[in-house]
N, C-alpha and C positions, 0 to 999 in steps of 0.2 A: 464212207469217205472221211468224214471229220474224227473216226475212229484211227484211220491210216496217217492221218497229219497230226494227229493227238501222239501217237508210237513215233512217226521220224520224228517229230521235234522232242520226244520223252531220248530216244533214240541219237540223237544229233545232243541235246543237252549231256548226256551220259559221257559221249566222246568227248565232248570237248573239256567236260571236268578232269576226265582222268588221262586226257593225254599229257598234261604236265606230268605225273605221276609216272606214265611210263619213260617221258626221257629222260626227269629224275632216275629214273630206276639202272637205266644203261648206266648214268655215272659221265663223267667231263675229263677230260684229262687236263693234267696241272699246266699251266703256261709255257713252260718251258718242257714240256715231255717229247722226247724223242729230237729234238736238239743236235746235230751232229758235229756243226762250227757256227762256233761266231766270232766274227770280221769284228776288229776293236778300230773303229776310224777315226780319224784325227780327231782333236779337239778343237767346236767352232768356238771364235769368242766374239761374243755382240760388242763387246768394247775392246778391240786391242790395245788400244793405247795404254787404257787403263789396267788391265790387265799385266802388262809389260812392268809399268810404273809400280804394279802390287807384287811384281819377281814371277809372276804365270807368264807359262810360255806350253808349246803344244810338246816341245821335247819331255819338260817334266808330266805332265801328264802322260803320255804314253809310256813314261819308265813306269810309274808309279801305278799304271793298271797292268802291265807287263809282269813285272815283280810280284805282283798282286795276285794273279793266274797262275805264274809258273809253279810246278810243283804240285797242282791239283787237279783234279779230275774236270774241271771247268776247261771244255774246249776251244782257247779263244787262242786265235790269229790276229795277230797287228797286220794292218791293211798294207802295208807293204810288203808285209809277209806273205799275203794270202796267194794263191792257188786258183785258176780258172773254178766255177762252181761243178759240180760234179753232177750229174743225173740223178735221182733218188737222194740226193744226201741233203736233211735240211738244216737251213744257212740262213742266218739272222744277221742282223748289224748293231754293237752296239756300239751307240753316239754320245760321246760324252761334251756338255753343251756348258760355256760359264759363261756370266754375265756378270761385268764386276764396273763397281761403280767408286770413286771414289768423292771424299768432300776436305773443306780449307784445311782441316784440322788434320790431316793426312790417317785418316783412317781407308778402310778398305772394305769393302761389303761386296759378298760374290753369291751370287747366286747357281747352284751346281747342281746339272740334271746329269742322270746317267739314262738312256733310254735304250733297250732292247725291241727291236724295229724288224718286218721288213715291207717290202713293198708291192702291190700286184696289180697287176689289170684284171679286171672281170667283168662281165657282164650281168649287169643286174634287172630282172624285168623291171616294169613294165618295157622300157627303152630298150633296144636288143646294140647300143651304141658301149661299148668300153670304157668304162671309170676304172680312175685309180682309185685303189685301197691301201689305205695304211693300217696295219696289224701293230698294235703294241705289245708284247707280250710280257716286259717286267719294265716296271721304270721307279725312279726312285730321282728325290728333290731334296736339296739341305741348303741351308743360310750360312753364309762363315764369315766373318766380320772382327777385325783386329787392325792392329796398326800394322803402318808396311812393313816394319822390318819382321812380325810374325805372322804374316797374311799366308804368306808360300807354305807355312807350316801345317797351316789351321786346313786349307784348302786338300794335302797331302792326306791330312787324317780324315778329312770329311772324304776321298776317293778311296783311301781303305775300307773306314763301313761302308763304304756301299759298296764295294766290290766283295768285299765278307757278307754281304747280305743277297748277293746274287748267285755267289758260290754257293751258299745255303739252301737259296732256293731254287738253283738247279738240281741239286744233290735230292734233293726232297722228291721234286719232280719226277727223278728215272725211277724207272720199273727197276724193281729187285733183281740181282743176278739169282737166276738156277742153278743149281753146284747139283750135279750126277754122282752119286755116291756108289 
């Protein structure tokens, strides 16, 4: 008997070591793989007022990821643009969030997320009750800080790189096309 508990726990040890190993071994796919649309939604701002006062507004922002998109293989929809969701096809949101503050000396500091999102119910044991789930799958953060009259500018370049850097890392993400020769 203490020969049979000596093997399952030698046994039970073995597995448990190399099952990381094995789901290392399958491999992960990249965050954004397989990706079909993403919904570019408004821009929220934590401080309008200030924001208004630093020339952001949610017009510029959606020209400025708009432009940003067009022309590349990045499948984004502006949320007024978008389309009932489709069965099979998956569909993220990306939230573009400022938070802009200002002080006496008329400076202007914003703080600028881009988040790639979506949202689900599931259930998770123990409790067989419904939680929501938030899935992030790319997000990116920058500081931009100028006086007013070039805060609109600073903010503009800071939503370029990050829109060049999610173009990139979508592009990265897809599976290679097979060309049949």
């Amino acid at each position: 008997m203490k020969k049979m508990i000596g093997m399952f726990a030698y046994l039970t040890a073995f597995v448990l070591c190399a099952l990381p190993s094995l789901v290392l071994a399958q491999g992960a796919a990249p965050e954004l793989y397989g990706v079909r649309e993403v919904v570019v939604d408004y821009a929220r701002f934590d401080n309008p007022k200030a924001s208004d006062s630093c020339g952001l507004s949610r017009e510029m922002v959606s020209s400025i990821l708009s432009k940003s998109f067009s022309g590349t293989s990045f499948p984004a929809v502006m949320s007024i643009e978008a389309k009932p969701p489709v069965l099979g096809v998956a569909r993220i949101q990306l939230i573009p969030q400022i938070s802009t503050y200002t002080n006496d000396s008329l400076d202007c500091i914003s703080w600028i997320s881009l988040t790639a999102e979506n949202k689900a119910n599931i259930v998770v044991p123990p409790v067989q009750t419904a939680r929501n789930l938030r899935v992030i799958y790319w997000q990116s953060r920058m500081l931009a800080s100028s006086g007013r009259t070039t805060h609109e500018q600073k903010v503009i370049d800071a939503l370029k790189s990050m829109a060049d850097d999610l173009i990139q890392r979508y592009r990265v993400a897809q599976p290679p096309e097979i060309s049949i020769k």
